[in-house]
N, CA, C and O atoms as CSV, one atom per row, in Angstrom:
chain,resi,resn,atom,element,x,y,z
A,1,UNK,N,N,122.313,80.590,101.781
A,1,UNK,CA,C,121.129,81.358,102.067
A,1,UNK,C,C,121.521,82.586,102.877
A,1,UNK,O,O,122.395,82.473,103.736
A,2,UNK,N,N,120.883,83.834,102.637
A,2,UNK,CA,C,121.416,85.114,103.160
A,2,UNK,C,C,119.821,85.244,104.488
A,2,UNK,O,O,118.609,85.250,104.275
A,3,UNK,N,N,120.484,85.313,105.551
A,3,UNK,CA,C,119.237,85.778,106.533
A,3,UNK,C,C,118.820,87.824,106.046
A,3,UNK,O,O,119.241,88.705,105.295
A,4,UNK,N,N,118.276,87.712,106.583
A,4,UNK,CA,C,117.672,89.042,106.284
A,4,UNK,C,C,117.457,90.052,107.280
A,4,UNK,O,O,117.039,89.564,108.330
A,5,UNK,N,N,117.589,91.172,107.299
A,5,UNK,CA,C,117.643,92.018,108.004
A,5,UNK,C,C,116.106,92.363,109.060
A,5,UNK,O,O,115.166,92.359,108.266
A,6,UNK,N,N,115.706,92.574,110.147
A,6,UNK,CA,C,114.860,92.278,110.740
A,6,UNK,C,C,113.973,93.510,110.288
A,6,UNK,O,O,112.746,93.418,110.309
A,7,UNK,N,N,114.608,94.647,109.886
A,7,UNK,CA,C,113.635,95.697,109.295
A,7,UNK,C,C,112.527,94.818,107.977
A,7,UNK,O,O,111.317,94.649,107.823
A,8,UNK,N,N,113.242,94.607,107.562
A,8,UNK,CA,C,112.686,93.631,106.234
A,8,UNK,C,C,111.817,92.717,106.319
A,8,UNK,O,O,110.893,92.671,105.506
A,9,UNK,N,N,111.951,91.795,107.343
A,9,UNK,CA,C,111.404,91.028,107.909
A,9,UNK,C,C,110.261,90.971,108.379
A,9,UNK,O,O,109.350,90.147,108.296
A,10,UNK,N,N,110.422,92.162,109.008
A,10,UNK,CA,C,108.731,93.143,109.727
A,10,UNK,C,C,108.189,93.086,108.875
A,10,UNK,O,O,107.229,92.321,108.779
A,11,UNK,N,N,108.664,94.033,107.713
A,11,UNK,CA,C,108.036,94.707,107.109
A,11,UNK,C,C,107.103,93.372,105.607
A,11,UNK,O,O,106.219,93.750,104.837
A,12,UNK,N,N,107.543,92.300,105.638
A,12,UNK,CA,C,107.339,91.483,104.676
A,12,UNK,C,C,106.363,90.375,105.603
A,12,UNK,O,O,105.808,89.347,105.216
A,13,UNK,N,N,106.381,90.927,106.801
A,13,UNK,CA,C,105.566,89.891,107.294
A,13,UNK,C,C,104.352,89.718,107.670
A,13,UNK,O,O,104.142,88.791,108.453
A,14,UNK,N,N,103.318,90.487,107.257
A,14,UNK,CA,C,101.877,90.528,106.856
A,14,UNK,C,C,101.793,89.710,105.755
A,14,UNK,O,O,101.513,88.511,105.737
A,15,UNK,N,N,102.062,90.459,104.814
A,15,UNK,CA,C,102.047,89.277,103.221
A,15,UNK,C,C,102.449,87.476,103.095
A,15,UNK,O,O,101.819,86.598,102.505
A,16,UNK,N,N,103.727,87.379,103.891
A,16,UNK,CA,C,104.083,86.091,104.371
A,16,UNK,C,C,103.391,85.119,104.881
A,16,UNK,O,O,103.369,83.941,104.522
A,17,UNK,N,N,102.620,85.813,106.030
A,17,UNK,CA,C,101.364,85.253,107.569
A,17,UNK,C,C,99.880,85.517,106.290
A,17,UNK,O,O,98.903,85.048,106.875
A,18,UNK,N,N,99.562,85.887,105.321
A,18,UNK,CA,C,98.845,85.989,104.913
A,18,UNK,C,C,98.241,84.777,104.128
A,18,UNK,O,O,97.215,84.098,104.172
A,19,UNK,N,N,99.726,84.865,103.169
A,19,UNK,CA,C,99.929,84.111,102.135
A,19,UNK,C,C,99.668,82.527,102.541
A,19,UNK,O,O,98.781,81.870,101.997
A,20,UNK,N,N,100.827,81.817,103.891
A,20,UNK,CA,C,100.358,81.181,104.182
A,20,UNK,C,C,99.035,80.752,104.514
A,20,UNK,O,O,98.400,79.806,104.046
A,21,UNK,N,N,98.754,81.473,105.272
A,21,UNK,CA,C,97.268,81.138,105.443
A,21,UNK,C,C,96.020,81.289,104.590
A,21,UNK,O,O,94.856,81.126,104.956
A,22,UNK,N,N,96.424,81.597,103.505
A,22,UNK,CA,C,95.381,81.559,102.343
A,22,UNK,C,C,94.884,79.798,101.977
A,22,UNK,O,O,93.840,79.313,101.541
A,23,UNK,N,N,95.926,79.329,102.313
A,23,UNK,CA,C,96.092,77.594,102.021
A,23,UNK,C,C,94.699,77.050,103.187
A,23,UNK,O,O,93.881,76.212,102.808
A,24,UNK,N,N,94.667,77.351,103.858
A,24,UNK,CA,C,93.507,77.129,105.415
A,24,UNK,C,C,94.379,77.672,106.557
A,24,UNK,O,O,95.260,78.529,106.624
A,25,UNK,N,N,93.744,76.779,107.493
A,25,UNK,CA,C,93.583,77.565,108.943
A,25,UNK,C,C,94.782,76.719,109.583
A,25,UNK,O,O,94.902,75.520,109.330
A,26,UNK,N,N,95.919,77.606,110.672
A,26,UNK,CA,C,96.566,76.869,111.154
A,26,UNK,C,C,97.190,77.431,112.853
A,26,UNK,O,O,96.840,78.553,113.218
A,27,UNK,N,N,97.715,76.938,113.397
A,27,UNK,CA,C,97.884,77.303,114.517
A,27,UNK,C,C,99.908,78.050,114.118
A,27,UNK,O,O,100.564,78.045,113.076
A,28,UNK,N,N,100.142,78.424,115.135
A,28,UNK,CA,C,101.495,79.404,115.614
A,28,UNK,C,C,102.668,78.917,115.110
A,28,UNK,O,O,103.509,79.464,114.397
A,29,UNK,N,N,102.607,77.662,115.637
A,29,UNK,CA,C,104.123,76.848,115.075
A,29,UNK,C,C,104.299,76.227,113.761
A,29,UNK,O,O,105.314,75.722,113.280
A,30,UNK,N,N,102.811,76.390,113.136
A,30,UNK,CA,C,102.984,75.734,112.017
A,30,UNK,C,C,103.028,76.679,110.569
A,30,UNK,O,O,103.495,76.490,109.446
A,31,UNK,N,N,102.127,78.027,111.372
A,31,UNK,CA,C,102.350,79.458,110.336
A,31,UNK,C,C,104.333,79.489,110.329
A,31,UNK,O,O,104.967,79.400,109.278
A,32,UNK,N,N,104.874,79.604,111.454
A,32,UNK,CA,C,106.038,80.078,111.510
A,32,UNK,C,C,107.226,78.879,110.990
A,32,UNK,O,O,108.423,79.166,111.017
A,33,UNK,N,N,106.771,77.600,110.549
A,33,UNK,CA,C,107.192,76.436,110.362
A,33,UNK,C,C,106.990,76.908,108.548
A,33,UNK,O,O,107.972,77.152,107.846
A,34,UNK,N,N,105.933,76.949,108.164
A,34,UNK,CA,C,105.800,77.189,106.691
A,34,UNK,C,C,106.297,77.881,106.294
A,34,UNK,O,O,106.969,77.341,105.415
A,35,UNK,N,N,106.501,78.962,106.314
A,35,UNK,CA,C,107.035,80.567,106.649
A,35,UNK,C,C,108.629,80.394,106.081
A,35,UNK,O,O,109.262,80.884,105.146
A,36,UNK,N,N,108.955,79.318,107.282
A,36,UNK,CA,C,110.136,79.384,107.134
A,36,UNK,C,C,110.758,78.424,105.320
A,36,UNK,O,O,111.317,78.883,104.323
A,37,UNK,N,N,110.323,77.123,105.645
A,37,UNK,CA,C,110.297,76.143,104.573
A,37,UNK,C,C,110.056,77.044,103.354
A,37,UNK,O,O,110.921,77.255,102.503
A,38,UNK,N,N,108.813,77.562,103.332
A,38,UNK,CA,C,108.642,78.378,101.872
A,38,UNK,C,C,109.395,79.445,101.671
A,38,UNK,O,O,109.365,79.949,100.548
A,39,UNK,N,N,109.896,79.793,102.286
A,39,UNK,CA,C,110.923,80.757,102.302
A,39,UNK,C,C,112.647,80.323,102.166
A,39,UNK,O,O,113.554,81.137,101.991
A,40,UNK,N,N,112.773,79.120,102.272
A,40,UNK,CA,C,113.960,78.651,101.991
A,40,UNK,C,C,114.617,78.658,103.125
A,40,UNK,O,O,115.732,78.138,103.154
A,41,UNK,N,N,113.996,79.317,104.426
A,41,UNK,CA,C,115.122,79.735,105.540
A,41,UNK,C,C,115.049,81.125,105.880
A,41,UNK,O,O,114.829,81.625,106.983
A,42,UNK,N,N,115.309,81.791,104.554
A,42,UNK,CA,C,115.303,83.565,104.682
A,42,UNK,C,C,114.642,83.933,105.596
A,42,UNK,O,O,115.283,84.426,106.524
A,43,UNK,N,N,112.945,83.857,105.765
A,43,UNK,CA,C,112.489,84.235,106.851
A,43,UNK,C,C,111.920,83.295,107.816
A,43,UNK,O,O,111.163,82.355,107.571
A,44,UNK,N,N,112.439,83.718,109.081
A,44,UNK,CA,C,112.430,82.782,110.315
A,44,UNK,C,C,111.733,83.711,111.209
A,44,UNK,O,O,111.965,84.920,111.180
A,45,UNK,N,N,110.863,83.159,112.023
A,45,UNK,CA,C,109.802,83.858,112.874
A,45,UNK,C,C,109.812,82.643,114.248
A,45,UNK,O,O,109.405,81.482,114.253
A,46,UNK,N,N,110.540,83.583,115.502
A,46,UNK,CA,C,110.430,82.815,116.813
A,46,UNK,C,C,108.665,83.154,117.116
A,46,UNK,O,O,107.957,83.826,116.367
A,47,UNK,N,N,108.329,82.652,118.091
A,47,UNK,CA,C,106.491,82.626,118.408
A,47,UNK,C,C,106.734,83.744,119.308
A,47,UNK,O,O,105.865,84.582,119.551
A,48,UNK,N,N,107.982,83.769,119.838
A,48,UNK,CA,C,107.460,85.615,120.485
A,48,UNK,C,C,107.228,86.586,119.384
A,48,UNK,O,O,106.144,87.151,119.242
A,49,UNK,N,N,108.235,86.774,118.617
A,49,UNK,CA,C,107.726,87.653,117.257
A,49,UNK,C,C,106.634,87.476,116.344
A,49,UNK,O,O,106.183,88.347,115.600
A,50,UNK,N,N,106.156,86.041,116.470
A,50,UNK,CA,C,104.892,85.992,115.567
A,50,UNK,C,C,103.477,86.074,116.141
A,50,UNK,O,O,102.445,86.323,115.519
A,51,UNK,N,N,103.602,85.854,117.260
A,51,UNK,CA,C,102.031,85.997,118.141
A,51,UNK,C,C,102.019,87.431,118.192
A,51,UNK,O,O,100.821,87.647,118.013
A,52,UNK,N,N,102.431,88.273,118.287
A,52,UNK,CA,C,102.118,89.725,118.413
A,52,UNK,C,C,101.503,90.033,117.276
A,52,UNK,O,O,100.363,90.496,117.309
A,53,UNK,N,N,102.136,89.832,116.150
A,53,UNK,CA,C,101.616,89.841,114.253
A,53,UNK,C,C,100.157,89.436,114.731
A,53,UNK,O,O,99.183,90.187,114.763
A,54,UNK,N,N,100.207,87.974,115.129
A,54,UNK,CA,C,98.982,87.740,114.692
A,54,UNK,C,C,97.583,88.281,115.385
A,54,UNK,O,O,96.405,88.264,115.026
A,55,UNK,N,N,98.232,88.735,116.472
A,55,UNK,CA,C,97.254,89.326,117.561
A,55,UNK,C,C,96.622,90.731,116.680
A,55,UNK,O,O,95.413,90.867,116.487
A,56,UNK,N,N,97.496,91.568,116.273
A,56,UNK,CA,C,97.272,92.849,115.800
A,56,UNK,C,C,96.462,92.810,114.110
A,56,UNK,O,O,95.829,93.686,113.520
A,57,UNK,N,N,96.841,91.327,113.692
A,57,UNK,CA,C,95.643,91.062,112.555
A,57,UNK,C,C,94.963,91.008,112.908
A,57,UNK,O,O,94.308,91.969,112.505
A,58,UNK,N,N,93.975,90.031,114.079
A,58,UNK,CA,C,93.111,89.699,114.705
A,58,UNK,C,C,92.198,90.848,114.839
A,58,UNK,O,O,91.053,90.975,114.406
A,59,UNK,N,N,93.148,91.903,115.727
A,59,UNK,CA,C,92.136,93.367,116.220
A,59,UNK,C,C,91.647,94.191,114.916
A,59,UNK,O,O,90.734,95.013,114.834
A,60,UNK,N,N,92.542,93.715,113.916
A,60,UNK,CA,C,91.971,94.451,112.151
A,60,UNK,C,C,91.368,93.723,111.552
A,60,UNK,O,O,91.276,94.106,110.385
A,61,UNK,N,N,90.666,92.435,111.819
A,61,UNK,CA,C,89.287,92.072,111.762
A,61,UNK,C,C,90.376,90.831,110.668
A,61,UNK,O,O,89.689,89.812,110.606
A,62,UNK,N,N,91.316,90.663,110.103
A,62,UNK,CA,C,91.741,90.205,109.110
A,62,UNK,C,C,92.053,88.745,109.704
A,62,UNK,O,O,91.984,87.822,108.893
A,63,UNK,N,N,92.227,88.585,110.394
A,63,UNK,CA,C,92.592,87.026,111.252
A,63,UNK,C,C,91.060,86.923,112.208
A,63,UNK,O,O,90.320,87.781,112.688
A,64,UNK,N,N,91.044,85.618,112.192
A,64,UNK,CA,C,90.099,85.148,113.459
A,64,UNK,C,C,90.715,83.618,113.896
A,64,UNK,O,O,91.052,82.742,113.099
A,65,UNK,N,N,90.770,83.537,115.475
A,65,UNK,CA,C,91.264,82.563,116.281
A,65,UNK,C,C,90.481,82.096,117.059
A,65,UNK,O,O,89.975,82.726,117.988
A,66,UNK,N,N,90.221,80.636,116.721
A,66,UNK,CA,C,89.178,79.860,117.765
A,66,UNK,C,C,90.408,78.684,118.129
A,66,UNK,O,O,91.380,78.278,117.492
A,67,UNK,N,N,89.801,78.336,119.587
A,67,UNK,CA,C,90.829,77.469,120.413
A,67,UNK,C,C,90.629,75.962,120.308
A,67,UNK,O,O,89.611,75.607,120.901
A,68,UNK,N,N,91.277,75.014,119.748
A,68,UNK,CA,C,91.054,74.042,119.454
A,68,UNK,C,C,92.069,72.829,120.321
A,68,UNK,O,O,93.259,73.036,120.555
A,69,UNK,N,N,91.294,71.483,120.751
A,69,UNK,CA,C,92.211,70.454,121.142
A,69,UNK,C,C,92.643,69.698,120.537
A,69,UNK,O,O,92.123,69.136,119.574
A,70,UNK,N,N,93.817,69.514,121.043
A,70,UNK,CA,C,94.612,68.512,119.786
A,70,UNK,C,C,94.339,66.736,120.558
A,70,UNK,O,O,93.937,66.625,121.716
A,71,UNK,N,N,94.573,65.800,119.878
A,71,UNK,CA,C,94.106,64.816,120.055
A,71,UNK,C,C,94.928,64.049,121.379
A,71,UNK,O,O,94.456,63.086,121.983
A,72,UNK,N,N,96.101,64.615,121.653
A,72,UNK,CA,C,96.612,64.638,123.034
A,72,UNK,C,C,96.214,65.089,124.298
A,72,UNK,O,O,96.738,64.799,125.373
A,73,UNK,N,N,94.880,66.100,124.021
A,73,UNK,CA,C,94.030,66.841,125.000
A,73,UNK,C,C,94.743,68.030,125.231
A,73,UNK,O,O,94.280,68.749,126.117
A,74,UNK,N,N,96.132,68.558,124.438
A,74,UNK,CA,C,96.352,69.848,124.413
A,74,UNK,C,C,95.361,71.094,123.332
A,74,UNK,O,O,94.827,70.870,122.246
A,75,UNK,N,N,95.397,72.408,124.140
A,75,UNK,CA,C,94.521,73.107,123.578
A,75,UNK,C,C,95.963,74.248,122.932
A,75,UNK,O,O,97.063,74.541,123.400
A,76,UNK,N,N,95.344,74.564,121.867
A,76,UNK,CA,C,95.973,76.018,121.240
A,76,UNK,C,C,95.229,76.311,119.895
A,76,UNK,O,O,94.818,75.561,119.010
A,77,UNK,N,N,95.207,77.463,120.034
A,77,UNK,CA,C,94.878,78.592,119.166
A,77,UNK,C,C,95.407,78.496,117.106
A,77,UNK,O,O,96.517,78.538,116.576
A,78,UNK,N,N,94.367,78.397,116.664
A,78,UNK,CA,C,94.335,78.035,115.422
A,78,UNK,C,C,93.690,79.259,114.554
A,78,UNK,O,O,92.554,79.609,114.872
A,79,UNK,N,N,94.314,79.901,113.528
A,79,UNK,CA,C,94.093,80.886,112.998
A,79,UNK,C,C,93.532,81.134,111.862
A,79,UNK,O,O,94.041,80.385,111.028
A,80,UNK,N,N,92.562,81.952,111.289
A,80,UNK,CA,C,92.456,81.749,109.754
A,80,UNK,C,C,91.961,82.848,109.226
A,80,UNK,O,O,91.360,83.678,109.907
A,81,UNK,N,N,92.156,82.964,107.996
A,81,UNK,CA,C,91.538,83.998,107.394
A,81,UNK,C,C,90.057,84.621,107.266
A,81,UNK,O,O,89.186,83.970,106.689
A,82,UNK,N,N,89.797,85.830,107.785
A,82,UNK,CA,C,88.746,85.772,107.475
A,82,UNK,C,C,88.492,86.771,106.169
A,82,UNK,O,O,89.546,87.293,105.807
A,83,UNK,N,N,87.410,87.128,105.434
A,83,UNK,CA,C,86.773,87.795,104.579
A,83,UNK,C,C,87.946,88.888,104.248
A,83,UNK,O,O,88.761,88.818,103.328
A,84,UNK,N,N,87.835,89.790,105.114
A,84,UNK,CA,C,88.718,90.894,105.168
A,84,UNK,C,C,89.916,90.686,105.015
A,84,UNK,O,O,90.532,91.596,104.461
A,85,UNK,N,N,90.785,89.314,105.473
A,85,UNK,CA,C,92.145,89.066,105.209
A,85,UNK,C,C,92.402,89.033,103.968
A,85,UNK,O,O,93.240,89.786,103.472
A,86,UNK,N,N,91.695,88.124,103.248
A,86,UNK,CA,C,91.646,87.546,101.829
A,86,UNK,C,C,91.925,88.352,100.881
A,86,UNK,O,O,92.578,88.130,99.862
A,87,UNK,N,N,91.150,89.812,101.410
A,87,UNK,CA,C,91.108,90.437,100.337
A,87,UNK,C,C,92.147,91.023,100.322
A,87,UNK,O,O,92.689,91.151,99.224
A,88,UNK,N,N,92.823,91.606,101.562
A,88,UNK,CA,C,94.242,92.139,102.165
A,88,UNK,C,C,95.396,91.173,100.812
A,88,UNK,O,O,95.682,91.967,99.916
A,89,UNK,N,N,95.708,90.464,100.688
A,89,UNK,CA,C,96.488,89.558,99.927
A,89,UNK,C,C,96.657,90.155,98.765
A,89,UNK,O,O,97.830,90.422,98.503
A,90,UNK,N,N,95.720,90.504,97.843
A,90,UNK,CA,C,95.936,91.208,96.157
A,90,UNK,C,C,97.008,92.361,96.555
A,90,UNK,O,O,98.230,92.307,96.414
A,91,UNK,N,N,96.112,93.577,97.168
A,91,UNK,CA,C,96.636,94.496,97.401
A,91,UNK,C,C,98.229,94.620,97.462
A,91,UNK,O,O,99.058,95.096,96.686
A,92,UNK,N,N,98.325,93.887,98.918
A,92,UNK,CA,C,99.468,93.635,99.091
A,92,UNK,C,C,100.707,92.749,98.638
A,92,UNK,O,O,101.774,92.613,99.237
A,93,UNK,N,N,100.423,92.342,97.775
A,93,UNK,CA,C,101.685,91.570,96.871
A,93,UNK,C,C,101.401,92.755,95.390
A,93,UNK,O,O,102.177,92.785,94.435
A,94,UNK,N,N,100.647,93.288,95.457
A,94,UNK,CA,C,101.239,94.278,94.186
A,94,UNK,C,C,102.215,95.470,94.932
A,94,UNK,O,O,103.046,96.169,94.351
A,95,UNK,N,N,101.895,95.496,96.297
A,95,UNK,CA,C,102.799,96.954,96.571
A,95,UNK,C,C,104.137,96.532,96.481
A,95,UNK,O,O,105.022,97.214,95.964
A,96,UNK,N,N,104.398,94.768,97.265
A,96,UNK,CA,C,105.153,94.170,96.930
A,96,UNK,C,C,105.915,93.888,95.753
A,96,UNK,O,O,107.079,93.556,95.977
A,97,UNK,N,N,105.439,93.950,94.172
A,97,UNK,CA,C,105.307,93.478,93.032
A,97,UNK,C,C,106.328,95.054,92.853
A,97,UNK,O,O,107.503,95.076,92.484
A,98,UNK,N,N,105.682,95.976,93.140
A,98,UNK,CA,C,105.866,97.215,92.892
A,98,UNK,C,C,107.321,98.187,93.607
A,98,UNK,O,O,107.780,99.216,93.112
A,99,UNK,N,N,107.843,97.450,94.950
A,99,UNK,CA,C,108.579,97.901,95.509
A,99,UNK,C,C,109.673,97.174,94.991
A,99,UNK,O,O,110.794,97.681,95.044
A,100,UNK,N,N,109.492,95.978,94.464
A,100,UNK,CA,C,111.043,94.546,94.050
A,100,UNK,C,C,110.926,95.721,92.174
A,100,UNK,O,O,111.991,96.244,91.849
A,101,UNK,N,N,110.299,95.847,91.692
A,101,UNK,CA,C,110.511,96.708,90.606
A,101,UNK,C,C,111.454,98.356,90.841
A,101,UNK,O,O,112.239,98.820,90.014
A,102,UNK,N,N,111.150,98.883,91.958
A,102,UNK,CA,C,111.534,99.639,91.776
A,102,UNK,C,C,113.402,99.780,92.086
A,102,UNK,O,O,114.396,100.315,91.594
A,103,UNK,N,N,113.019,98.928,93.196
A,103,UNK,CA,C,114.557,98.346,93.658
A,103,UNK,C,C,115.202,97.565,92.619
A,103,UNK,O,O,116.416,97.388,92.724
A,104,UNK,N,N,114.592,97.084,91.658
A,104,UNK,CA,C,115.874,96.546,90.724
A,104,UNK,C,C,116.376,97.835,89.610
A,104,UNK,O,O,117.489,97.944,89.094
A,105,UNK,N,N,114.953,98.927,89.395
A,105,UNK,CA,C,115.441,99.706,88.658
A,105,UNK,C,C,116.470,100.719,88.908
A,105,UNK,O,O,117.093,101.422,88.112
A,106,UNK,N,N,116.516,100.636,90.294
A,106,UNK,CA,C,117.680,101.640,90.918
A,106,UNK,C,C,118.597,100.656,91.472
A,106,UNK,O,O,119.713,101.011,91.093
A,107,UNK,N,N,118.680,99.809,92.035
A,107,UNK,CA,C,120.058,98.700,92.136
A,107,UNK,C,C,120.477,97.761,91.387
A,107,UNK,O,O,121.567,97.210,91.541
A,108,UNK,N,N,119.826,97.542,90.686
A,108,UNK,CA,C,119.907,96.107,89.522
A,108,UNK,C,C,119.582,94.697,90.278
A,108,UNK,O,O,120.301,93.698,90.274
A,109,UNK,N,N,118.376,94.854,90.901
A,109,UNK,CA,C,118.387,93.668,92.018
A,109,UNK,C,C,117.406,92.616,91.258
A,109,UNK,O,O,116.235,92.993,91.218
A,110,UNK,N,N,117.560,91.916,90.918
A,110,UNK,CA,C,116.306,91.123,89.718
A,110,UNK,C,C,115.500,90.797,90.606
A,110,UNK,O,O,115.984,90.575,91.716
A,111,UNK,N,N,113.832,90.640,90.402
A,111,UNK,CA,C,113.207,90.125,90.736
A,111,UNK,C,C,113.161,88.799,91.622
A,111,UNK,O,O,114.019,87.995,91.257
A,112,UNK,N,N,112.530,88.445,92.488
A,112,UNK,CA,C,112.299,87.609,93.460
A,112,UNK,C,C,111.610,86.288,92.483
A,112,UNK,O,O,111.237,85.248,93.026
């Protein structure tokens, strides 16, 4: 498995935090837990790098976070899509769709 460059990473990680969460609603460790698994490894997200993401969806109306207890009587923050996220998702896996095309036509990089 090849890790990936952190420019890349950024930059793929709206669509990623999206995608997951199209499935339902989940809290920090478990977006960045899926993330990783569905990704094979490639992309890995510590919770300092991913709470900022999700904070700055939040303020673009595309995430909403209500605080929930877990059955241990710990509380944390559980995330989900709202209206506006959902729709964020098409868009963005065609620019996606559109950028892995163009990069194979100028590097020979096949499709994902």
């Amino acid at each position: 498995m090849t890790t990936l460059d952190p420019v890349i990473k950024r930059g793929s990680a709206e669509l990623a935090l999206l995608a997951v969460l199209a499935d339902g609603p989940l809290h920090g460790y478990e977006i960045a837990r899926r993330i990783e698994d569905r990704s094979g490894g490639a992309l890995r997200f510590t919770l300092a790098s991913l709470y900022p993401l999700l904070y700055r969806l939040e303020a673009r109306g595309w995430l909403k976070a209500t605080w929930q207890t877990t059955s241990g009587g710990r509380r944390r923050r559980c995330y989900r899509l709202t209206s506006t996220g959902r729709k964020q998702i098409a868009p963005l896996r065609q620019e996606w769709r559109a950028f892995f095309r163009a990069l194979n036509r100028i590097a020979g990089v096949a499709d994902a």
